[in-house]
C-alpha atoms as one frame of an Amber mdcrd trajectory, in Angstrom:
protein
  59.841  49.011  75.889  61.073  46.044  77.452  64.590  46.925  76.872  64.443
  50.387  78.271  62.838  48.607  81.749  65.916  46.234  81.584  68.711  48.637
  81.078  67.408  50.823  83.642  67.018  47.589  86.194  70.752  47.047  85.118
  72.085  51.033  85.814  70.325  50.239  89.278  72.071  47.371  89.971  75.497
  49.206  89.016  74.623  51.783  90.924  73.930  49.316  94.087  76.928  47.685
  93.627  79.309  51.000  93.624  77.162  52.866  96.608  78.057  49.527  98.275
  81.956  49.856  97.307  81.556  53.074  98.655  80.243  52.544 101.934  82.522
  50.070 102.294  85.787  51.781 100.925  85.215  54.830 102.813  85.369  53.739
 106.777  88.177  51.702 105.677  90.384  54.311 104.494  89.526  56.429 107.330
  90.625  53.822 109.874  93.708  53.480 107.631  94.549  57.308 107.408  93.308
  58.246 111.053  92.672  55.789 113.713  95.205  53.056 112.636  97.994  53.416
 115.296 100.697  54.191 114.105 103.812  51.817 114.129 106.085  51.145 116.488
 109.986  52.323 115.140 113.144  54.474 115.867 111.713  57.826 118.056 111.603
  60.474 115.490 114.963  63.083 114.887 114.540  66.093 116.971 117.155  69.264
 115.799 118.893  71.087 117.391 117.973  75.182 116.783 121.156  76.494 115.565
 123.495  78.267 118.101 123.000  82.654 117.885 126.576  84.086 117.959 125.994
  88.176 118.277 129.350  90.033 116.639 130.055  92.510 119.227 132.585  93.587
 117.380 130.243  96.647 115.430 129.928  98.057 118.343 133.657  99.249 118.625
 133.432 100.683 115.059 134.692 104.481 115.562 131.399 106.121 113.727 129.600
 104.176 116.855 131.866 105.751 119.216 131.395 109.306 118.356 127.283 109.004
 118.869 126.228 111.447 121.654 122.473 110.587 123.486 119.819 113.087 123.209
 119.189 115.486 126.190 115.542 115.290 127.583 112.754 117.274 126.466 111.336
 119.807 128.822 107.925 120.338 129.503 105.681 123.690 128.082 106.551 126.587
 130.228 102.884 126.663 131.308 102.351 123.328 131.263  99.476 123.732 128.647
  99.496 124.006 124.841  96.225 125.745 123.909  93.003 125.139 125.071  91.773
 123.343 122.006  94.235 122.308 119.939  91.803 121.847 116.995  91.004 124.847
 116.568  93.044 127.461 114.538  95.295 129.713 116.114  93.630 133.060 115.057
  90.376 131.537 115.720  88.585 131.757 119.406
């Protein structure tokens, strides 16, 4: 039985040891990764968006040219449709 009690006491003790690695890993890698400032060095490369050039050109094509607009819809004579439109036509 003795040797149970001792390899237990000696898991604990490993278990001590990497719950302090831990606790001692973990704030340091966060200061690393987040709070460290960063370092001073050349100002970073901003680009330039590339220019837009719109061909205009299309527009001159002669199927273009031959496009008429549409004339404006008129109103309904009465200015109504029917008085409920959900309803069917032969219906009251």
């Amino acid at each position: 039985m003795a040797i149970i009690f001792l390899e237990k006491k000696q898991r604990q003790r490993y278990l001590v040891i990497a719950l302090v690695g831990i606790i001692v890993l973990v704030p340091v890698l966060v200061w690393r990764v987040f709070l460290k400032p960063p370092e001073a060095g050349p100002p970073p490369i901003i680009a330039q968006p590339p220019k837009i050039e719109i061909d205009y050109e299309i527009l001159k094509n002669p199927d273009l040219q031959e496009l008429q607009t549409l004339e404006a819809i008129e109103p309904f004579e009465n200015g109504i449709g029917r008085e409920n439109p959900f309803t069917l036509p032969n219906q009251p």
